[in-house]
N, C-alpha and C positions, 0 to 999 in steps of 0.2 A: 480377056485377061484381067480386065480391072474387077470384074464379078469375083474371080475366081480370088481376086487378094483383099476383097470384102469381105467372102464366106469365111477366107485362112482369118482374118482379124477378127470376127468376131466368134471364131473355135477358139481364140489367141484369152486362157481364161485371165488374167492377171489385166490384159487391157480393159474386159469389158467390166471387171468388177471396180475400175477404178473410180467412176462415177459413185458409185458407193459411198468411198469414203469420206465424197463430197458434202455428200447429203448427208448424211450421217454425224457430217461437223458443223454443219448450217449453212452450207456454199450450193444448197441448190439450185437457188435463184441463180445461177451461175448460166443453167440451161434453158432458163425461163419457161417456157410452157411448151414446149417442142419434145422433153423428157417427163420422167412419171417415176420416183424410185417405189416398188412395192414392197412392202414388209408382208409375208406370208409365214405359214408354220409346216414346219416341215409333217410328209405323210407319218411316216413312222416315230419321230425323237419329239412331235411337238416343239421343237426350237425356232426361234426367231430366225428367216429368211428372208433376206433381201435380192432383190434384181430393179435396174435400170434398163428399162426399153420406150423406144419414141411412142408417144401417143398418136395413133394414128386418128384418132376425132374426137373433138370439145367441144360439146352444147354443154346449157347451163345444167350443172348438178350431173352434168353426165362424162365422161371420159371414157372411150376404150383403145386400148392396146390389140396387136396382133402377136402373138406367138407368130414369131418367127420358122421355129424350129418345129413350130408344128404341135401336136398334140402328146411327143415325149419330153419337151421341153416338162424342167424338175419344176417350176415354177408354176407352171401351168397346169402340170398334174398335183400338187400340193393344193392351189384354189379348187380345184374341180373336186377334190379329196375333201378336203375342211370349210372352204368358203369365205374362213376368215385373212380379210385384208385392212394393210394398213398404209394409204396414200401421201407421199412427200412428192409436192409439188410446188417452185416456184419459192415461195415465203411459206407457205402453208407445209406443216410436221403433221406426218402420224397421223392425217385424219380417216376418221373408222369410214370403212366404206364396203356396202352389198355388192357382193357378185353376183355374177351372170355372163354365164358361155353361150355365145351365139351361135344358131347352127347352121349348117355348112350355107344352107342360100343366104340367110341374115347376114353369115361373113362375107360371103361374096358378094353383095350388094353393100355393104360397108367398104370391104377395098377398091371397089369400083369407082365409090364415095375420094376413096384415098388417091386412087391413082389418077385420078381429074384432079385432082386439086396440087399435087406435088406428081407427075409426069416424070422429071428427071430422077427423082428419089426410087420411085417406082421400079422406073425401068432397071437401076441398078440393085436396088433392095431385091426386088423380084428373083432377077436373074440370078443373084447370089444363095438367095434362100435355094430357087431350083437345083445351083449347082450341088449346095450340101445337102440335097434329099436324094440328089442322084436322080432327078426325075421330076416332074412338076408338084413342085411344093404344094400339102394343103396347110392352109394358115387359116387359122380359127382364130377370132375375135371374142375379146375379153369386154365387159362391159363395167363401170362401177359406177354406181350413185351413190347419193346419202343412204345410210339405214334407215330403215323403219322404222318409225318410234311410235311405242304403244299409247293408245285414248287416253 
């Protein structure tokens, strides 16, 4: 029951864009490093896009996120589409950063990564994502570093 009113809240669009606003006003340090707001471009209008999702893992220069929703999440298909992102973490605005979509075994060894280290989260994030896919969720993992800067 408690999966099932996780999946409804985060369907629930007004709740999960409210973190947005946050960051967006300079309160993101609010979530300290446990959240990640990303600025992407939309596929087709090119406009400024935003989403707030947990960071599922932080080495240095490295961060990645799991699409939840999978591989139709709008956000997920827009980096996959363009590539261009832009990271608010913490104190840290707007910093430019390279993508990379990990594939299906890298993500699965990534959440594996995630689900030892946060077990309670897991068990509930999991079972919610499952509920809204109807089916055992696949969750792809996002990856950002610094960009490459030319010699």
């Amino acid at each position: 029951m408690t999966d099932r009113l996780v999946a409804r809240l985060l369907a629930t669009p007004w709740l999960v864009r409210a973190p947005i606003w946050l960051y967006r006003s300079g309160f993101g340090w609010i979530f300290g490093d446990r959240l990640v707001m990303i600025e992407h471009l939309g596929r087709k209008s090119h406009e400024r896009r935003f989403v707030v999702v947990e960071v599922a893992e932080r080495e240095h220069n490295v961060i990645r996120v799991a699409s939840g929703f999978g591989k139709k999440a709008q956000w997920y298909r827009n980096l996959q589409a363009n590539g261009v992102a832009y990271l608010s973490t913490g104190h840290a605005r707007r910093a430019r950063a390279a993508v990379r979509m990990l594939g299906p075994e890298e993500s699965a060894e990534r959440l594996k990564v995630y689900a030892a280290e946060h077990p309670e989260a897991w068990k509930h994030l999991s079972a919610a994502m499952d509920y809204a896919a109807g089916g055992e969720a696949d969750i792809p993992i996002v990856e950002f570093t610094p960009p490459e800067t030319a010699p």
